[in-house]
N, C-alpha and C positions, 0 to 999 in steps of 0.2 A: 433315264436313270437319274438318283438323285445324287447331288455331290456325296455325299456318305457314302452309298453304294461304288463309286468311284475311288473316292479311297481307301475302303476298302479293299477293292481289286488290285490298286497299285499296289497296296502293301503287301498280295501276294505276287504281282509282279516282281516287287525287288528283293520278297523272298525268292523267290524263282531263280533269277539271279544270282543271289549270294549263294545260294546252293546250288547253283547252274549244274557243276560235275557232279553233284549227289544223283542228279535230275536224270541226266542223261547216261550213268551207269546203270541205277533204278530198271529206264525202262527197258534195257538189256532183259531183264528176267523179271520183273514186273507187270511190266506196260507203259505205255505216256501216262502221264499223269495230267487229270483235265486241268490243270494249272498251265499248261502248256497252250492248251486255245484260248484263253483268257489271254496269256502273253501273248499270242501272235493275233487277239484282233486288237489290242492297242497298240502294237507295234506297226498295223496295218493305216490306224490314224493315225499316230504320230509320224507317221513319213510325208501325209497333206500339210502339216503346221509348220507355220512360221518357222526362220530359222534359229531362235531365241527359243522357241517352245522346245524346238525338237531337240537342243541344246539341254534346253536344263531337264527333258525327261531324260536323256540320256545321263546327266552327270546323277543327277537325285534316284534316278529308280533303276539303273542299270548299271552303274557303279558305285553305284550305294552309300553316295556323298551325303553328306546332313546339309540342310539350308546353312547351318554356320559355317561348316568348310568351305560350301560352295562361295557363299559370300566375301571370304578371305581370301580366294582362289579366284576368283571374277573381279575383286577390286570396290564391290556393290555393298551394301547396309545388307545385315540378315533382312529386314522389316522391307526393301525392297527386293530379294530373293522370294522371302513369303509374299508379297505382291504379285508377283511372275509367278508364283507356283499355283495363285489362286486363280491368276488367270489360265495358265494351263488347264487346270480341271474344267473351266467354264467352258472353254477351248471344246477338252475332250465329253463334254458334257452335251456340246451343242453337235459334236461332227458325230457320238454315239447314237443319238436321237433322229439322226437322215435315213 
């Protein structure tokens, strides 16, 4: 997968998220919505990463924090928040590719 493709996904990951109970009444009389296997296989790497990785997908794409809060919130420069974040994706870039 290329990084693009990757953030891509996340972005409907923490849409997924943000609308989590739209998600999960939906597929009451719906169905799942394939956005939901897309969540649960990054959810399934992010639980092998670092605990710094698995941290900051949890604050950025499951609590839907922007790199600026997070960095106000951690104590960190946004510019080294987005450092951590680009390594995550190389992260989830290199554990999607096994």
């Amino acid at each position: 997968m290329t990084l693009a493709e990757i953030r891509e996904d996340l972005k409907d990951v923490r849409y997924y998220y943000n609308r989590k109970k739209m998600f999960d009444e939906a597929s009451q009389s719906v169905g799942k919505s394939s956005v939901i296997d897309k969540v649960l296989k990054y959810n399934d790497v992010i639980r092998t990463a670092p605990p710094m990785y698995y941290d900051l997908y949890v604050c950025l794409y499951i609590k839907n924090h922007t790199q600026e809060s997070l960095s106000n919130e951690l104590g960190y420069t946004p510019e080294y928040v987005q450092m951590l974040n680009k390594k995550l994706l190389l992260f989830l870039q290199k554990s999607l590719s096994n």
